[in-house]
C-alpha positions, -999 to 999 in steps of 0.1 A, spaced: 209 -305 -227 204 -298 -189 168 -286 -176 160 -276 -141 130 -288 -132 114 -259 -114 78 -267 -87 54 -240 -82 25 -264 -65 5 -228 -59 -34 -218 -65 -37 -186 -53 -38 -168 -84 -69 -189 -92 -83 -192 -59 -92 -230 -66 -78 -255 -48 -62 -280 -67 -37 -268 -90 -13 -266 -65 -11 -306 -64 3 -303 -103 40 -307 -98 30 -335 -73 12 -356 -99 37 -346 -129 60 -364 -105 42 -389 -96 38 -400 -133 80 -398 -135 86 -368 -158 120 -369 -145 124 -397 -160 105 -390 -192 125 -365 -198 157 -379 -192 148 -407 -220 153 -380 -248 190 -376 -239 182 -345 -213 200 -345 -176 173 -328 -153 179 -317 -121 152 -315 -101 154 -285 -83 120 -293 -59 95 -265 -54 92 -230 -43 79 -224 -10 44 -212 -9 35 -201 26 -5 -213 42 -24 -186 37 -62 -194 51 -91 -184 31 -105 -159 51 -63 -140 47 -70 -137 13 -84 -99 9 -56 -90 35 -31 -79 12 -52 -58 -11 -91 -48 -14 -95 -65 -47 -65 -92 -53 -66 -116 -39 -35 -136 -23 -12 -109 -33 14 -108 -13 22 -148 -12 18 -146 -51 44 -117 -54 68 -137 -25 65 -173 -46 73 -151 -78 100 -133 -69 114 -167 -56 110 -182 -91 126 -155 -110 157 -156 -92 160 -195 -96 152 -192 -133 173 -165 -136 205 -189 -114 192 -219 -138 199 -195 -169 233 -186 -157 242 -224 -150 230 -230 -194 204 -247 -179 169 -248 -193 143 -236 -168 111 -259 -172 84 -245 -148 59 -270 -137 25 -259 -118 5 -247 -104 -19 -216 -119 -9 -195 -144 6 -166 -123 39 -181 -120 45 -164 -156 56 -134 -138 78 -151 -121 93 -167 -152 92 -138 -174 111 -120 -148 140 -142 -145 143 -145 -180 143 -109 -190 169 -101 -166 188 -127 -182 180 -121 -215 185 -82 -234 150 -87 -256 130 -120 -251 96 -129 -266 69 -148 -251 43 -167 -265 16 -176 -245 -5 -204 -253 -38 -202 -231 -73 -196 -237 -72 -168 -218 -53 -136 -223 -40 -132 -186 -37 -92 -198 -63 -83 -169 -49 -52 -141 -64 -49 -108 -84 -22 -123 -102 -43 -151 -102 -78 -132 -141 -89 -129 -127 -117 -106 -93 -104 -85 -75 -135 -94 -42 -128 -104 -35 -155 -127 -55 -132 -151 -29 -104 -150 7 -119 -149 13 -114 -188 3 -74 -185 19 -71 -153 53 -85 -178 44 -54 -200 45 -30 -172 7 -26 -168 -6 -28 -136 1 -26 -95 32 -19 -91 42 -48 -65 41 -69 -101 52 -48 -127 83 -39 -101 86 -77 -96 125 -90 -91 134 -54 -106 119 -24 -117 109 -20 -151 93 -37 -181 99 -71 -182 88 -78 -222 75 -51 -252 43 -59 -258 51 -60 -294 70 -92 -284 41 -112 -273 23 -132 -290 -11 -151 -278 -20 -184 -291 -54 -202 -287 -73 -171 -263 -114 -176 -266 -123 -162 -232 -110 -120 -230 -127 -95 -207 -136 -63 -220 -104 -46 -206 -85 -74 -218 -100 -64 -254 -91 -26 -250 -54 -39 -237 -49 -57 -268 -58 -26 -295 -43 0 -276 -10 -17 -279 -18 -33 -312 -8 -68 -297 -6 -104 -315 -37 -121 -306 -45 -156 -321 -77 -170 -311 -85 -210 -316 -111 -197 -347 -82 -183 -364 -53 -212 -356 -80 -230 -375 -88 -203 -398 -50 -197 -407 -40 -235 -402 -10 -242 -372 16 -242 -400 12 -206 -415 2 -192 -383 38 -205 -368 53 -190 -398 39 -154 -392 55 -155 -355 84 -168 -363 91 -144 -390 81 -114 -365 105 -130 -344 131 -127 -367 120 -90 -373 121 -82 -342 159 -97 -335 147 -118 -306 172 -134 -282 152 -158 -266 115 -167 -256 102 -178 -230 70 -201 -240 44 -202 -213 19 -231 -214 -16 -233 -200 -34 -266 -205 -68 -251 -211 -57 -236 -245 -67 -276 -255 -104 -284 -256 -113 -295 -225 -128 -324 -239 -92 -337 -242 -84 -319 -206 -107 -323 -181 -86 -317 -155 -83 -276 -155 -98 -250 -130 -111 -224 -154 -119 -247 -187 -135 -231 -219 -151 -246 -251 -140 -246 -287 -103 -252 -278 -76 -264 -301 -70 -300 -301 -40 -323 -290 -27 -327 -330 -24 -285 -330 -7 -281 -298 16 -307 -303 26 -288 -343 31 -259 -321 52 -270 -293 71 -289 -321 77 -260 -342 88 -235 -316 113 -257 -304 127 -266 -336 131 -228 -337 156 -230 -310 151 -195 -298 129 -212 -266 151 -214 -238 125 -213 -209 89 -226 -205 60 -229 -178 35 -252 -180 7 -249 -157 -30 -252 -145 -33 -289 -139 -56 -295 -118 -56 -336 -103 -87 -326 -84 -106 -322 -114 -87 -348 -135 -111 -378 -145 -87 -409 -139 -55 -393 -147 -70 -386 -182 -55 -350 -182 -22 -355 -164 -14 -386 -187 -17 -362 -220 9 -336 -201 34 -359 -194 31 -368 -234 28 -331 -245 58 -329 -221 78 -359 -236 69 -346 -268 81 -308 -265 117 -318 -253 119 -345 -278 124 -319 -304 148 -297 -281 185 -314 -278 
């Protein structure tokens, strides 16, 4: 299959330096070529301009986001070259960079796509608003900004209008929600697995109950958002915002397996590497194998 290879070297949304070296490093470490062994052709379509914003700029936009109009500029860049990559029947694979991107993504795919899912695998729920953000980083609000909840300069992103239902969302591995976050998720009754219940449930019986709602729910296509720190960081040391009690590298690797064996993925981010926090390449190493192993199972 073709895959565009898709750089978003940002890390404004986390306001911590670093991530924005991850499609450098994924590079560096050939995943070009990587992928390419398992019979793909990837293009690699570089990365998205992300203008130099100093420190001091970063309130300038808004009194309590931070970076926010570079982060809406750098998404609405990615949408519309996911969205061209979809339109080619090429395979969008979103390297970063932190997590806010998955606007970007989500965008671009939903315009493409009548009714798309997205799983998102992260130890975070990334359902925060500008009103419930303890923080004002914006890679805590990309996945409710996709619902339609939020500031309108990202829930208007690329076009007006809700991007995903939240009753096509689905949460894998969160451990670390904020109280709004909390309130989010029963209000619009949405599919929240934490790590305690992937290993309450087990991998294999959790993947089931998603994929059947999938079916249910006569899904199109989903777009499967990786963040690294869903993984103990034990195994990943090199993340900004790392948090106990994760799964490990056997359960993310039945996961990634499973969904694409579903073949209803047809886009993916993976994000939040951070190479200044890495610990001798330890963490970059296992995404180029998560990576190798994911595309392994999608022809």
């Amino acid at each position: 299959m073709n895959i565009s290879l898709i750089g978003v070297p940002m890390f404004f949304g986390s306001d911590k330096k670093g991530a924005d070296f991850g499609p450098k490093k994924l590079r560096e470490k050939n995943i070009v070529e990587v992928l390419n062994r398992n019979n793909h052709t990837v293009y690699d379509c570089g990365d998205i301009y992300v203008e130099n914003i100093k420190d001091q700029q970063k309130y300038d936009y808004h009194s309590t986001m931070k970076y926010l109009k570079p982060i809406v500029e750098v998404n609405r860049n990615l949408s519309h070259q996911v969205y061209s990559a979809l339109c080619s029947k090429s395979f969008p694979l979103i390297i970063g960079g932190d997590h806010s991107l998955g606007l970007g993504s989500i965008s671009g795919v939903s315009k493409y796509y009548k009714n798309i899912a997205v799983i998102w695998i992260d130890a975070h729920g990334d359902i925060n608003t500008h009103e419930t953000s303890p923080t004002g980083n914006v890679h805590g609000m990309p996945l409710a900004a996709a619902m339609g909840l939020g500031y309108s300069d990202l829930t208007d992103l690329y076009y007006k209008g809700i991007k995903v239902k939240p009753e096509n969302v689905f949460i894998i591995g969160a451990r670390d929600l904020d109280d709004g976050e909390k309130e989010l998720i029963k209000e619009h009754n949405m599919t929240v697995y934490s790590t305690e219940d992937v290993q309450r449930m087990g991998v294999k019986k959790m993947m089931e109950v998603i994929h059947s709602k999938l079916k249910d729910n006569e899904i199109d296509a989903v777009h499967l958002s990786f963040d690294i720190d869903c993984i103990d960081p034990e195994f990943v040391p090199g993340t900004g915002t790392p948090v106990r009690h994760g799964m490990n590298v056997i359960e993310a690797k039945y996961i990634l397996k499973y969904l694409m064996e579903t073949e209803l993925v047809k886009s993916m981010d993976f994000v939040e590497l951070n190479p200044k926090l890495d610990q001798d390449d330890k963490t970059a190493d296992l995404c180029i194998d998560l990576l190798a192993w994911t595309f392994g199972y999608l022809q």
